[in-house]
C-alpha positions as CSV (number, residue, x, y, z in Angstrom):
1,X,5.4,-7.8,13.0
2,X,4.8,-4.5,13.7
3,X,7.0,-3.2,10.7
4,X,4.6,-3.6,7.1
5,X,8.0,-4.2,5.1
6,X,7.7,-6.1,2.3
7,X,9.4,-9.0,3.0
8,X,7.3,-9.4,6.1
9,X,4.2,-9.4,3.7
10,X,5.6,-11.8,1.8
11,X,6.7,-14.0,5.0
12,X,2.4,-13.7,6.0
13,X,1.3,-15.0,2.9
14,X,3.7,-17.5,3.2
15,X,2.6,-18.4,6.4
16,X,-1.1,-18.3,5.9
17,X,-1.2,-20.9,3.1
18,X,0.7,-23.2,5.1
19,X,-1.8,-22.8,7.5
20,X,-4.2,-23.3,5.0
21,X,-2.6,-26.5,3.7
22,X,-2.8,-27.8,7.3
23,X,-6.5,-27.2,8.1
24,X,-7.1,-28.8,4.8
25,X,-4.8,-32.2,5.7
26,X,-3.9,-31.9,9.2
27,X,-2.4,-35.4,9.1
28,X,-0.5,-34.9,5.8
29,X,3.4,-35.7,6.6
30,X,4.6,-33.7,3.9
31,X,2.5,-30.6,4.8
32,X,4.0,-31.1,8.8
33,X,7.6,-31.4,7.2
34,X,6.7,-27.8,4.9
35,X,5.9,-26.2,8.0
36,X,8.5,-27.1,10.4
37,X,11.1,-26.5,7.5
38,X,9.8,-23.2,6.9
39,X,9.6,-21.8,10.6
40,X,12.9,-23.1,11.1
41,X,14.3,-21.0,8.1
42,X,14.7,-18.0,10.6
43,X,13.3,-15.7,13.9
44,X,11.7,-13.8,11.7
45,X,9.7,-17.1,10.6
46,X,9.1,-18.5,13.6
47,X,7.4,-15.4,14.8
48,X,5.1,-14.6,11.7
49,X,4.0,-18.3,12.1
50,X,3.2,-17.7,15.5
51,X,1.2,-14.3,14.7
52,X,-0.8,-15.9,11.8
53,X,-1.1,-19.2,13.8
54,X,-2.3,-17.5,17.0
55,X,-5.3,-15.6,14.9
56,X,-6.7,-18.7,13.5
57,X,-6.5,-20.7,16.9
58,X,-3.6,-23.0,15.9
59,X,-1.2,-21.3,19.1
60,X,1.2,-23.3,17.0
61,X,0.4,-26.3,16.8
62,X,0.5,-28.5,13.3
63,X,-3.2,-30.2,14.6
64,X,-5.7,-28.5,16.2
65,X,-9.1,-29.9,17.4
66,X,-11.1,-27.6,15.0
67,X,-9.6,-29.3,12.6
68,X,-9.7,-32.5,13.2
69,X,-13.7,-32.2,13.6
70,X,-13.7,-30.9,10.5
71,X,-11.9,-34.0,8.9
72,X,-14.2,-36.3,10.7
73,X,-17.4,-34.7,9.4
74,X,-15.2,-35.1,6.1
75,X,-15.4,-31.7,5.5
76,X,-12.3,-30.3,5.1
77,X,-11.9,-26.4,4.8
78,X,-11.2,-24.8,1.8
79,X,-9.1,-21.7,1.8
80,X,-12.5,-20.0,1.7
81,X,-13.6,-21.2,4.7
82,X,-10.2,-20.9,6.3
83,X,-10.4,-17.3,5.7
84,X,-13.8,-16.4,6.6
85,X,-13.5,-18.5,9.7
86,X,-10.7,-16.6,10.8
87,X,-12.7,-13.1,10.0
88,X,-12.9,-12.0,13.2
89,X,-9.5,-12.0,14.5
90,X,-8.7,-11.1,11.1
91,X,-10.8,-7.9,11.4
92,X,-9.3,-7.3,15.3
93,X,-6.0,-7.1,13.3
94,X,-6.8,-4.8,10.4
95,X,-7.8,-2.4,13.4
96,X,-4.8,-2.9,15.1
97,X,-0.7,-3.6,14.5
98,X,-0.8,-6.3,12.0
99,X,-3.2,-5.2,9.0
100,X,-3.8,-1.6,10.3
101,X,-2.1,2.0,9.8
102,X,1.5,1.3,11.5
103,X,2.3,3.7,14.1
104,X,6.1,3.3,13.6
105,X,5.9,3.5,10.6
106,X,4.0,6.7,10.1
107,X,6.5,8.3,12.8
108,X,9.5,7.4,10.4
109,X,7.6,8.9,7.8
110,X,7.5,13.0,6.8
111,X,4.7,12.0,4.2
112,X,2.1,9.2,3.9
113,X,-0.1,8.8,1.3
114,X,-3.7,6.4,1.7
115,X,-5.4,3.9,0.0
116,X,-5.7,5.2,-3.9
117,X,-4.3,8.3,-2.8
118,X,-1.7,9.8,-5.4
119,X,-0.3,13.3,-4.2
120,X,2.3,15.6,-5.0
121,X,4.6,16.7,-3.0
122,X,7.4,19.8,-3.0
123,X,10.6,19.3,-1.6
124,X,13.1,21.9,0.1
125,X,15.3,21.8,-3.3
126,X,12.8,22.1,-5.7
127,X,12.6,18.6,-6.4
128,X,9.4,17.0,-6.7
129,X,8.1,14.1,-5.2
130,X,5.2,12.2,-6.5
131,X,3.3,9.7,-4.2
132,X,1.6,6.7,-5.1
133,X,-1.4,5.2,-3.2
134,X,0.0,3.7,0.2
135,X,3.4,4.8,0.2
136,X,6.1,6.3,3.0
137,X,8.7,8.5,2.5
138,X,11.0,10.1,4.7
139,X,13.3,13.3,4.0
140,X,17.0,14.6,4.9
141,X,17.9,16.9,2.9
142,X,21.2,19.5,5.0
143,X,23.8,21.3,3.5
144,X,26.0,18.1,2.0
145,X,23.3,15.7,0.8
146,X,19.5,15.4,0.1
147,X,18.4,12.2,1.1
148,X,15.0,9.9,1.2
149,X,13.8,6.7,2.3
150,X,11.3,5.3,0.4
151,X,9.7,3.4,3.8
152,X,7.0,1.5,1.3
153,X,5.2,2.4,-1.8
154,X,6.2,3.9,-5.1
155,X,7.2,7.1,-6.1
156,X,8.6,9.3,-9.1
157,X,10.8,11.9,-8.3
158,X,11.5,15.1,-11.0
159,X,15.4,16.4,-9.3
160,X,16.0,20.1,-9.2
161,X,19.7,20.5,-10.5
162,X,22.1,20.6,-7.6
163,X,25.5,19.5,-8.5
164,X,27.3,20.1,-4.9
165,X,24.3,18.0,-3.1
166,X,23.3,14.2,-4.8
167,X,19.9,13.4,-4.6
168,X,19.6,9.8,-3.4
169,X,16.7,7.7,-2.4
170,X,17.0,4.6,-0.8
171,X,14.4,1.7,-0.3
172,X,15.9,-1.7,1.1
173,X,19.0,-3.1,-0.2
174,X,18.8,0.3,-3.0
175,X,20.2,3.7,-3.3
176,X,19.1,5.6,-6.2
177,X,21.4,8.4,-7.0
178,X,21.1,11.5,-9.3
179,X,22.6,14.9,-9.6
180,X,19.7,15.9,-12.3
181,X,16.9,13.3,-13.6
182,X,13.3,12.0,-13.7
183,X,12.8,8.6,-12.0
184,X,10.5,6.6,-10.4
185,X,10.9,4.0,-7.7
186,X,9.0,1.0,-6.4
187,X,9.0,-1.1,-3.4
188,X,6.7,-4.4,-4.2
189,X,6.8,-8.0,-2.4
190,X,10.1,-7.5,-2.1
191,X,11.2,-6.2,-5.1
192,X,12.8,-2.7,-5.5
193,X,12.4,-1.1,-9.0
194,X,14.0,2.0,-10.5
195,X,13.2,3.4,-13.5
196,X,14.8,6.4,-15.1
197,X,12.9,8.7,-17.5
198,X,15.2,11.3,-18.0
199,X,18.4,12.0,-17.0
200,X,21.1,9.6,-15.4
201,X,20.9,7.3,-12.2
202,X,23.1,5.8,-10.4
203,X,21.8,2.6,-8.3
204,X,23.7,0.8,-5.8
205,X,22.8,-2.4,-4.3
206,X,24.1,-2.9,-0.9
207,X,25.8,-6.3,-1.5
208,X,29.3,-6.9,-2.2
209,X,29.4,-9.3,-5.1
210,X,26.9,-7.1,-6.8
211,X,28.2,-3.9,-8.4
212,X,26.4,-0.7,-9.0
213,X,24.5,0.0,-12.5
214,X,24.2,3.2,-14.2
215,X,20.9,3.8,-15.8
216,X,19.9,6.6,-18.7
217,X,16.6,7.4,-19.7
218,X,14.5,4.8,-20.4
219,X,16.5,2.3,-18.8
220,X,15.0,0.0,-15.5
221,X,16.3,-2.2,-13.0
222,X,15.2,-4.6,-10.7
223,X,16.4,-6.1,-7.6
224,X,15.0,-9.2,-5.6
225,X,16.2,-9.4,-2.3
226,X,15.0,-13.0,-1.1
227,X,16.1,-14.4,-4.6
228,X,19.7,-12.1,-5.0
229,X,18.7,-11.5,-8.6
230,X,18.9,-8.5,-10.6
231,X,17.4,-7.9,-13.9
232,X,17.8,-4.8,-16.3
233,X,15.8,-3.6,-19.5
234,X,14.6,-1.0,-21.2
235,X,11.2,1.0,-22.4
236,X,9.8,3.9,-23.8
237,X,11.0,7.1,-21.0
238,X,7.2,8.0,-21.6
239,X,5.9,4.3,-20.4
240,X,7.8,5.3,-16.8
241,X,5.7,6.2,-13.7
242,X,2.5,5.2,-15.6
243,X,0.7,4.2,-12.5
244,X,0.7,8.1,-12.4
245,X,-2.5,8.0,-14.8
246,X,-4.0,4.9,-13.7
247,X,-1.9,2.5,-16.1
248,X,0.7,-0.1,-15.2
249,X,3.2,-2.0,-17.6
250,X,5.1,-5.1,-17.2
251,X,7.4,-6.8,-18.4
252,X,7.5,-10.5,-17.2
253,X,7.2,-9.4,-13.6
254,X,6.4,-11.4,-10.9
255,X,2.5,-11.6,-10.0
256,X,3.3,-11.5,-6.7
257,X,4.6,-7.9,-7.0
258,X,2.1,-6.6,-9.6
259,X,-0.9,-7.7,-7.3
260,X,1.4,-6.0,-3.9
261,X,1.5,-3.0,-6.6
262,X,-2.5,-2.8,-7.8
263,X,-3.8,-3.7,-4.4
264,X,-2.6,-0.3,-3.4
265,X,-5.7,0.8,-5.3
266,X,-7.7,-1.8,-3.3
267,X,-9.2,-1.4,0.2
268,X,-8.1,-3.4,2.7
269,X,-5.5,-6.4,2.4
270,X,-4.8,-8.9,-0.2
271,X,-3.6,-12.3,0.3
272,X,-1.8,-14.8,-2.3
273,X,-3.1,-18.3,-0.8
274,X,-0.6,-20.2,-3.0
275,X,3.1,-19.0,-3.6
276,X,3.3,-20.8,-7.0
277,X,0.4,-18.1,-8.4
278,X,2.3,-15.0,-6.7
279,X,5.7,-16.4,-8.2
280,X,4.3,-16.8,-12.1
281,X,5.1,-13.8,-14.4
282,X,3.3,-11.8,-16.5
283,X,3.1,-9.3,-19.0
284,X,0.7,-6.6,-19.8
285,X,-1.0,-3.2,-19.4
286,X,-3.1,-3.3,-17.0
287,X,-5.8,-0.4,-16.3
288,X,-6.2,0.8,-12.8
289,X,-9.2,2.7,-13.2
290,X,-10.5,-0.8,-12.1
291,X,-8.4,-2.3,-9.5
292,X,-10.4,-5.4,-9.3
293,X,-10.5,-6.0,-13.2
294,X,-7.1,-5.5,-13.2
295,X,-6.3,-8.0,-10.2
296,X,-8.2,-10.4,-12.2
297,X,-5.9,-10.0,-15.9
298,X,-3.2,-10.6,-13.8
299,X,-3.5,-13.3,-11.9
300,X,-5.9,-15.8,-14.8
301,X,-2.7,-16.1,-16.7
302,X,-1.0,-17.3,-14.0
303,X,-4.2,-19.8,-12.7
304,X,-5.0,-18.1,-10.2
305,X,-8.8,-15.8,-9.2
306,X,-9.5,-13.4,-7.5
307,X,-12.3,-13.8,-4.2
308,X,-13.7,-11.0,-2.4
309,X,-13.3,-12.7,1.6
310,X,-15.3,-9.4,3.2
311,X,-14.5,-6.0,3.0
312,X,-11.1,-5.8,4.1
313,X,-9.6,-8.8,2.4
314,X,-9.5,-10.0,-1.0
315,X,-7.9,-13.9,-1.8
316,X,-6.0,-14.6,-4.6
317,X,-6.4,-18.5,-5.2
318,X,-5.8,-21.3,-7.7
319,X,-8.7,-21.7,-9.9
């Protein structure tokens, strides 16, 4: 857990409303049955569970005695309670490797931006690199190539010309590749977006059956690791890299990676407590001059609200 990759965020929130669903009806079969399905999907399960379990006093168990008093006072807890309940280990981990800063990380990474933190930053080429809030990148660049991971985050890149040297930035399963363009790149719950506003790009995603796409200004592309799905489209070049002054657009997108996107305006963490909100799309503009307002346009259209738990952790729920 110590790696903050998207698909272990989306694996947490996974986790914690099964937990959830538990606490709520620890003697429910089909809840038992969700959970033991789901940690055997993989390690990487298993292990999340047992992180998530551990903090709420479940040391992986499907029953635990908290909750069973809670059921005979007939007072089940409600995904509120669950998560102010579990506040203080909750707050030990947003100090420490789960919710906090990640040391490894930040040693991967030449640049890290914070929190609502956009910055620019020059590269050895000429290039330009433009951060978005909570976002890691790391840089390459020799003789032969010029090459950067985007670690987590988003950001736009303007290419100095260099025909003998590819510009290519990679973020999971995708390699970006230009020789001269402007285009930005995003890394949310999973999903990997590129989106070219001038120029040419080349993206490759590293799977066999799927082959690579070329994109032109005002093209985008989208790729969905857990789901194998890849979707294409176009918009305005001038629409690209909006988040850039405070706007975002989307088209259908998943509100699972819009809210992973706008809470890195947002202090602290934000968790989807049901996987049917984060999996609803959407479509709007959406102002991030208000973080909050704009959490909240996104997920009412999907039946979901937005709950303040305490400083550090925002709920999204079903209304």
């Amino acid at each position: 857990m110590r790696d903050l990759t998207p698909e272990t965020d989306r694996l947490l929130d996974e986790a914690i409303d099964l937990v959830i669903r538990l606490q709520a009806a620890p003697d429910n079969p089909v809840a038992i049955k969700m959970v033991r399905a789901w940690r055997a999907r993989s390690p990487q399960h298993e292990h999340v569970w047992t992180q998530v379990a551990e903090v709420h006093g479940m040391s992986g168990q499907v029953l635990t005695e908290q909750a069973k008093a809670a059921r005979r006072r007939g007072s089940a807890p409600s995904r509120r309670n669950f998560m102010l309940g579990g506040a203080v280990g909750l707050g030990a981990l947003a100090a420490g490797s789960l919710f906090g800063p990640d040391a490894i990380l930040r040693a991967r990474a030449d640049y890290v931006t914070e929190k609502g933190e956009i910055r620019r930053v020059p590269l050895p080429d000429g290039s330009v690199a433009t951060l978005g809030p909570d976002t890691a990148i790391s840089i390459a660049f020799n003789g032969a190539t010029r090459d950067i991971a985007l670690l987590q985050g988003m950001s736009f890149f303007a290419v100095a010309p260099d025909f003998g040297r590819p510009f290519q930035v990679k973020s999971g399963s995708i390699a970006a590749i230009a020789q001269q363009a402007a285009f930005d790149i995003t890394s949310d719950a999973g999903i990997v977006s590129v989106s070219v506003d001038t120029g040419e790009v080349e993206t490759r995603i590293d799977r066999p059956a799927i082959p690579s796409l070329d994109l032109a200004a005002g093209d985008w592309m989208s790729f969905d690791a857990a789901a194998q799905l890849v979707e294409r489209g176009r918009r305005e070049p001038g629409q690209i890299g909006g988040w850039r002054d405070k706007l975002i657009l989307a088209e259908r997108e998943p509100v699972a990676a819009l809210v992973a996107r706008i809470g890195r305006w947002v202090p602290g963490r934000i968790v989807i407590a049901d996987p049917f909100v984060g999996a609803q799309r959407v479509s709007g503009l959406f102002d991030l001059s208000d973080p909050h307002r704009a959490l909240e346009a996104v997920v009412l259209p999907a039946g979901g609200r937005v709950r303040q738990a305490s400083s550090f952790l925002t709920v999204i729920s079903p209304i």
